[in-house]
N, C-alpha and C positions, 0 to 999 in steps of 0.2 A: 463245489459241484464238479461233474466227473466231465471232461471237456478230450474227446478224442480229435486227432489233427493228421491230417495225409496229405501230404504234400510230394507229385511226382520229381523224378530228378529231369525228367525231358523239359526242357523250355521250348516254348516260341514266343519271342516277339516281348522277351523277358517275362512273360509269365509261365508259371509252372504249367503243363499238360491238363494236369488234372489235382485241384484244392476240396478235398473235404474237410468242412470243421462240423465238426458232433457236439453240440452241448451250448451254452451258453456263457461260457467262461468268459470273464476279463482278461485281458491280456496285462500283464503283473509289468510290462514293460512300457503301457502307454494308457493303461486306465481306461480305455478303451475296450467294445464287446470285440470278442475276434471275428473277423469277416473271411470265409473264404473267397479268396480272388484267383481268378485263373484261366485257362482256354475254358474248361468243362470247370466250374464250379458249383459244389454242392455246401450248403449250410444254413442254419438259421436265416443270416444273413449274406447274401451272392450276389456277387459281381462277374462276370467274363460273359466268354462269348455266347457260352451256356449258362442260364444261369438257373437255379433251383435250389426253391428254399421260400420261409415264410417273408421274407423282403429278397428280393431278386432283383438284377435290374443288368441288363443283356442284349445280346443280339437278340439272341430267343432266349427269353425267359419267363420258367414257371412259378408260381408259386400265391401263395395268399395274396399279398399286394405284387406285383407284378408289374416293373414298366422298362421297355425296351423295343427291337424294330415289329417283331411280333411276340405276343404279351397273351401267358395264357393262365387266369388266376383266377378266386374270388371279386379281388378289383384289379383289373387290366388296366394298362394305359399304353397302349401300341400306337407305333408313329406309324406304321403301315397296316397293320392286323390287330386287334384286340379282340380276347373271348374270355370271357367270363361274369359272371355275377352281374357285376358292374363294367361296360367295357365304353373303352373310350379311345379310339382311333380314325385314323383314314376308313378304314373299311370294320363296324365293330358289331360284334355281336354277343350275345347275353343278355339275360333278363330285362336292366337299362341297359341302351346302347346309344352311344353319340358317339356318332360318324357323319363322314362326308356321304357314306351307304351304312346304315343301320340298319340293323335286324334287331327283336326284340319283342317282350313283352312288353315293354313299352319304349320307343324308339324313336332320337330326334337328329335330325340331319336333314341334309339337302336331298337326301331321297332315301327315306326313310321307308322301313315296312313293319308296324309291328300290332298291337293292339288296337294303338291308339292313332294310326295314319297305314295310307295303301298307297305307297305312292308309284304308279305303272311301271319306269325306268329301275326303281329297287325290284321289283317283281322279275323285272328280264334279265340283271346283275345278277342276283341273288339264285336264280335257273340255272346259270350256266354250272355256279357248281355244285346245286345243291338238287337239282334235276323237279320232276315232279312234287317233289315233299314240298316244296314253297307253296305249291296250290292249298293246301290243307292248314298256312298260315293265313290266309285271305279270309276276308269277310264275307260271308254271302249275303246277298240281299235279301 
């Protein structure tokens, strides 16, 4: 399989600048799929500060499964922010959401707002950044 790899010469903090890997190759030296790691990493599989790619896991990291400080994928797992699909954080929102403040279409937390709960305190959270549009997430009576 065709397996492209970019690796900057800048470091910090001993990781490269910036790690792209392309493809899905094994690495012939450890048997192993190749990960890029790095400040900004991009690949299948990603690790750094950035991180982007179908498994990610970062400061901020995107990607299909997603977990890091904020987590933004299909399935999120944020220790402070999660969005996606599935999210699951301190503060989460997507489709299911569990949070300490959830948003969602359906959404479980301590102050949760979504289909299936309205909880007042997520309604005044959730305002502050998301302005009037939360009104249109509410149920009417």
């Amino acid at each position: 399989m065709f397996v492209y790899e970019y690796r900057s010469k800048k470091e910090l903090f001993g990781l490269p600048l910036v790690h792209i890997v392309y493809g899905l190759g094994i690495n012939p030296l450890t048997g192993r799929f190749r990960v890029a790691k790095g400040i900004i990493a991009i690949g299948n599989i990603a690790i750094g500060g950035l991180a982007i790619g179908g498994l990610s896991f970062g400061m901020l990291s995107i990607g299909g499964l997603a977990l890091g400080l904020a987590a933004f994928g299909g399935a999120a797992i944020g220790l402070l922010l999660a969005l996606g699909g599935m999210a699951v954080g301190l503060i989460a929102i997507g489709g299911g959401a569990i949070g300490y403040y959830a948003l969602g279409g359906g959404a479980w937390g301590t102050h949760a707002l979504g289909g299936n709960v309205q909880d007042p305190e997520a309604v005044e959270f959730f305002k502050r950044f998301l302005g009037s549009w939360v009104e249109h997430l509410q149920r009417k009576p």
